[in-house]
C-alpha positions as CSV (number, residue, x, y, z in Angstrom):
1,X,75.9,72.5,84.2
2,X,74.7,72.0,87.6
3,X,76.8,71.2,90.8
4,X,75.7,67.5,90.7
5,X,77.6,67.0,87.0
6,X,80.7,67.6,88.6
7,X,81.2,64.4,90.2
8,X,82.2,66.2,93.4
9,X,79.9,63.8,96.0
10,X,79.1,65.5,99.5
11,X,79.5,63.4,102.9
12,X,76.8,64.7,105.7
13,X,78.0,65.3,109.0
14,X,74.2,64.1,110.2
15,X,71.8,62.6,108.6
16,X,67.7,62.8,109.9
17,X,64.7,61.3,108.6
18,X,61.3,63.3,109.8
19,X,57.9,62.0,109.9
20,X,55.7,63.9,107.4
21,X,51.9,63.0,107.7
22,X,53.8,59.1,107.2
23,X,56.0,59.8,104.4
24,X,59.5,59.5,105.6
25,X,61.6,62.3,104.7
26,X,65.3,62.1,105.0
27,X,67.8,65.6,105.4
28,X,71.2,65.8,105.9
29,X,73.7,67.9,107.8
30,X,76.2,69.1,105.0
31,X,79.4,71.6,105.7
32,X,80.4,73.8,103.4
33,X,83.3,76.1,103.6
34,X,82.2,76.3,107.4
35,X,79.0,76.9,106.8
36,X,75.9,73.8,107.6
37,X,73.4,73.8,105.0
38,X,70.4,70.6,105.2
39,X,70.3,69.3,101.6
40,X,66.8,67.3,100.7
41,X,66.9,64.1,98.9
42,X,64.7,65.0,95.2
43,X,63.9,61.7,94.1
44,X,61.3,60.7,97.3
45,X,59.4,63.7,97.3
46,X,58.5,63.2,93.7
47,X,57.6,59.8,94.7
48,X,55.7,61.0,97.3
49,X,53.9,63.8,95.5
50,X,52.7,61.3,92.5
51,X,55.4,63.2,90.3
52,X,57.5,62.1,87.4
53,X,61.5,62.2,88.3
54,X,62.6,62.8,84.9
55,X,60.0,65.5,84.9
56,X,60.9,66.8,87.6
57,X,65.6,66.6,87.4
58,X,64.7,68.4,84.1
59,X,62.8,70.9,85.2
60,X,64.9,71.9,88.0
61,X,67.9,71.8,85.8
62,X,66.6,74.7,83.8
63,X,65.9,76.9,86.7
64,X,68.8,79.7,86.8
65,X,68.2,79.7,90.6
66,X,67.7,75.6,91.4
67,X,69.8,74.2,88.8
68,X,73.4,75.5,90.4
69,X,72.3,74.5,93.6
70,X,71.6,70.3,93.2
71,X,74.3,68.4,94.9
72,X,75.4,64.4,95.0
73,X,75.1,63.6,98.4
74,X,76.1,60.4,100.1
75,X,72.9,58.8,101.7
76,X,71.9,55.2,102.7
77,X,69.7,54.6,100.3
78,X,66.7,51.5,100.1
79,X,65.0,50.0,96.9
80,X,61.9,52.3,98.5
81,X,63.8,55.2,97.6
82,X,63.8,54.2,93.9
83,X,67.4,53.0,93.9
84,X,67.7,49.3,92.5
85,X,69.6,48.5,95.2
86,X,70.3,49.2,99.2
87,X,74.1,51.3,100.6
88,X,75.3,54.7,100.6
89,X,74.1,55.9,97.2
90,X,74.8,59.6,95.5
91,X,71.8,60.8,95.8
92,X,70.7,64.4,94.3
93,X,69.3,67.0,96.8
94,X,68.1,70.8,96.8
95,X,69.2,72.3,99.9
96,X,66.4,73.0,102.3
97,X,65.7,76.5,101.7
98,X,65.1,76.4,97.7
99,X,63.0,73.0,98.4
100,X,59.8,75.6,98.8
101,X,61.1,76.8,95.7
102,X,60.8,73.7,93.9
103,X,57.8,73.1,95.7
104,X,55.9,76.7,94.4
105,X,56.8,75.3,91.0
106,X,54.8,72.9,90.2
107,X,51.9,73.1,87.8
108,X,48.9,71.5,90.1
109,X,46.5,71.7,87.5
110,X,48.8,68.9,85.9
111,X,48.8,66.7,89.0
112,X,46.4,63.6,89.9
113,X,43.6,65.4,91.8
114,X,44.5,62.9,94.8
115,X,47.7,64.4,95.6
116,X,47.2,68.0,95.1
117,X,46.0,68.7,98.7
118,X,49.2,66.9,99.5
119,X,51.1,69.0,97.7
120,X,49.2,72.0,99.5
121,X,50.4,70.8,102.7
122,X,54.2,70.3,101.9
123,X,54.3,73.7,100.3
124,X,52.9,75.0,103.8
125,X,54.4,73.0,106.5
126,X,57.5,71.3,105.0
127,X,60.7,73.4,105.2
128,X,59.4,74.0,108.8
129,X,59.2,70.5,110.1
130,X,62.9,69.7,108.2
131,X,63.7,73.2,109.8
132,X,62.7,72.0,113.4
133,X,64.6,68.7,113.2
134,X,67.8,70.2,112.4
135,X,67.8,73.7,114.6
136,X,69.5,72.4,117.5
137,X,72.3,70.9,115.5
138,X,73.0,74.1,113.2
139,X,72.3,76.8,116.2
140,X,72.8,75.2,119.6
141,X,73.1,78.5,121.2
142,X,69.7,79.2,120.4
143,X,68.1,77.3,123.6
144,X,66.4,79.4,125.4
145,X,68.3,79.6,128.7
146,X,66.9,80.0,132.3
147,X,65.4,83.2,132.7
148,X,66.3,84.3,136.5
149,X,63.4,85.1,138.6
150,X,62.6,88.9,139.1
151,X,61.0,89.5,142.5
152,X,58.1,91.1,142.3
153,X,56.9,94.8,142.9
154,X,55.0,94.2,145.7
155,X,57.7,92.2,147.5
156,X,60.7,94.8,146.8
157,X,58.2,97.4,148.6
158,X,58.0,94.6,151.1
159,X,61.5,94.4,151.6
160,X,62.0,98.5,151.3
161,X,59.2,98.9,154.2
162,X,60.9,96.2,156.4
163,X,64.2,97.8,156.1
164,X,62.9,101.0,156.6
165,X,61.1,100.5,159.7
166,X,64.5,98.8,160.9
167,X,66.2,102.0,160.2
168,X,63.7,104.0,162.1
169,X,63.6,101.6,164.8
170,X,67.6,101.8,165.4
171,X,67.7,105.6,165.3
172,X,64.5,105.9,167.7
173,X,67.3,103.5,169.8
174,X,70.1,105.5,169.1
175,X,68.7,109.2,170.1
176,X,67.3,107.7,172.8
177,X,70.5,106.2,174.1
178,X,72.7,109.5,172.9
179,X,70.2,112.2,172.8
180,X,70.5,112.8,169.5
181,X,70.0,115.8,167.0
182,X,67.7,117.1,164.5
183,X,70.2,116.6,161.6
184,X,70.5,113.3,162.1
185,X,67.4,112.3,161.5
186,X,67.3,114.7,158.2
187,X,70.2,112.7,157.3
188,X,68.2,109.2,158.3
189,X,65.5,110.6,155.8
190,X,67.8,111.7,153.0
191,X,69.1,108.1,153.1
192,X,65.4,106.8,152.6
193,X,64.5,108.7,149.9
194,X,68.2,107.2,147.7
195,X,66.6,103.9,148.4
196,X,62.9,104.3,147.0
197,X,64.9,106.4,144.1
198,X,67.0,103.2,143.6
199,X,63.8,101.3,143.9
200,X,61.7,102.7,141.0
201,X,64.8,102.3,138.4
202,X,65.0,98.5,139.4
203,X,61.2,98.1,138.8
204,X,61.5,100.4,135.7
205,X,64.3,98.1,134.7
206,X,62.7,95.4,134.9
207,X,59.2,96.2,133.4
208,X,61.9,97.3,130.5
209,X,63.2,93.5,130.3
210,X,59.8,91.8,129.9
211,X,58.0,94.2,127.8
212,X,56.3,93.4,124.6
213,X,58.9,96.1,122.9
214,X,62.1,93.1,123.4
215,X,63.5,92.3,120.3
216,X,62.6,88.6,118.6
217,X,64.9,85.7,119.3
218,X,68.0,85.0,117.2
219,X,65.9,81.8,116.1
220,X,62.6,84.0,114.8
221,X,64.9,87.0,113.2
222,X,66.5,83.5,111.1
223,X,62.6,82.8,110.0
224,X,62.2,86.4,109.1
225,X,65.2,86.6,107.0
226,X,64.2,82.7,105.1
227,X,60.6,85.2,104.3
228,X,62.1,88.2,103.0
229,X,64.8,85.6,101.1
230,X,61.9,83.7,99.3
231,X,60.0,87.4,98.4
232,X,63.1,88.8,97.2
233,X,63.9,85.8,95.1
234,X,59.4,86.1,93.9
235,X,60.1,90.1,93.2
236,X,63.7,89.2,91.1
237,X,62.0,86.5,89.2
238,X,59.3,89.1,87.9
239,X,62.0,91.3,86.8
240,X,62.3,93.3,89.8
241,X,66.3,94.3,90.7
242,X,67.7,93.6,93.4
243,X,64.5,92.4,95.1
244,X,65.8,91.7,98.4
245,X,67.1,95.5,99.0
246,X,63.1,96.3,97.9
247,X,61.4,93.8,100.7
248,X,64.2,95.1,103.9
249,X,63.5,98.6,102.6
250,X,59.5,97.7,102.6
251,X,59.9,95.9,105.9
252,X,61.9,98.5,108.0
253,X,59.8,101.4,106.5
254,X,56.5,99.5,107.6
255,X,57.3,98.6,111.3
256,X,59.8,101.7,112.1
257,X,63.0,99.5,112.4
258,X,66.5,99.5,111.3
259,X,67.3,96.0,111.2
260,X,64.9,92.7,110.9
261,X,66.8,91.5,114.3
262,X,65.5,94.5,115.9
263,X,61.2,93.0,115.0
264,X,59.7,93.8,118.3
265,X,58.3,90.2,119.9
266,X,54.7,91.4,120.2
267,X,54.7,91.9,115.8
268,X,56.6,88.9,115.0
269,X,53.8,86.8,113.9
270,X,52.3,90.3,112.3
271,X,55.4,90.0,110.4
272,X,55.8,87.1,108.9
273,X,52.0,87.0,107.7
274,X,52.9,90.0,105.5
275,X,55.5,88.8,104.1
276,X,53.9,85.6,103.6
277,X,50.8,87.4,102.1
278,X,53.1,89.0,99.5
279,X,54.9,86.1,98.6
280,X,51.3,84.0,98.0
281,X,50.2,87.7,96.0
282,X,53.6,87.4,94.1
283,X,53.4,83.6,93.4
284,X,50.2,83.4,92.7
285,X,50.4,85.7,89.6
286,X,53.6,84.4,87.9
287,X,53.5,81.8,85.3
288,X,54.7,78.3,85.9
């Protein structure tokens, strides 16, 4: 029995429609034991894909991994949506990260030729458009915030030069005035050299900060986990246990890691095209 046969109907917190190559797709915001999850309205995308509904609810409800997961949602619905009628309807939805799921599923060779290049593109840019829409709302802290200005290299050996021909300037005054000794100016010097020491660890410091070696954002390192979540779930389904252990195992062996937060910026697109490779090698070799 799936979650939507228990007559518990969810109320979104925000609801979004996107613009998808002009089909209007709708998500909403749902919280569940503290945690927001975007649940995808089922019904339209098989409406816009050319598919049968019936088909379709069927099929997902015999899926071990989709069928526990459909939800009654309440959602403003129009006779457009396939509803007889307009006002907040229960509507059944997949939540947006098993949609690709769904989506992977299908049997194209069954489909009117006319939509299967359609279907191509929602299996490719989809969950990443919903994604987008409803980032800011799920992980605010996530904007990138003002990155303060560094001064250059050349103007902190400005800076060091200016100050130091000050420094020579006021104890060429001083020995002058008092006659000074030998040992002062050793002293003078010894002082100069702390400051160019303290000036190659700030510039070390900073070439440190903006290196190619800085880990990805907390925003990428949540892409890179959806990727190793939909391989795992392509290894488990062809009988491999526990397949999630077997792609972070994979992953931190390949790029000398210890965590998939800790993806250096300069591989993160390296990244995600290997796993995206595997999951199209995995996919594409398992039955419908």
């Amino acid at each position: 029995m799936s979650n939507a046969d228990t007559g518990d109907v969810l109320t979104p917190e925000e609801i979004k429609t996107v613009d998808f190559y002009g089909d209007s797709i709708t998500g909403a915001l749902i919280r569940i034991e503290g945690e927001l999850r975007i649940y995808v309205p089922l019904r339209p995308l098989t409406r816009f894909l050319g598919l049968n509904w019936s088909a379709q609810y069927r099929r997902a409800l015999r899926d071990e991994i989709l069928a526990p997961e459909i939800r009654g949602v309440a959602i403003m619905a129009t006779p457009e949506d396939g509803n007889s009628s307009g006002g907040t309807q229960e509507t059944l939805c997949l939540p947006l990260d098993l949609v690709p799921g769904w989506l992977f599923g299908l049997t194209t060779s069954k489909v009117k030729e006319e939509y299967r290049e359609k279907i191509t593109r929602y299996r490719r840019e989809c969950y990443r458009r919903l994604w987008e829409a409803f980032a800011p709302s799920i992980l605010p802290t996530l904007a990138p915030s003002p990155i303060e200005r560094q001064p250059s290299g050349a103007q902190l050996a400005y800076e060091l030069a200016t100050a130091v021909q000050n420094l020579a300037r006021e104890q060429m005054d001083l020995e002058q005035r008092l006659g000074g000794r030998i040992d002062r100016m050793a002293h003078w010097a010894k002082g100069v050299v702390a400051k160019i020491d303290d000036l190659d660890a700030r510039v070390g410091g900073l070439e440190l900060h903006v290196g190619p070696s800085v880990p990805i954002s907390e925003q990428q390192a949540a892409e890179v986990a959806l990727a190793v979540k939909n391989v795992g779930r392509a290894l488990s389904e062809r009988g491999t246990k526990p397949g999630y252990s077997q792609v972070y195992s994979e992953l931190y062996r390949r790029y000398g890691i210890s965590s998939y937060k800790n993806v250096p910026q300069n591989q993160y697109d390296e990244v995600l095209d290997w796993l995206k490779g595997w999951y199209d090698e995995l996919t594409s070799e398992t039955p419908t």
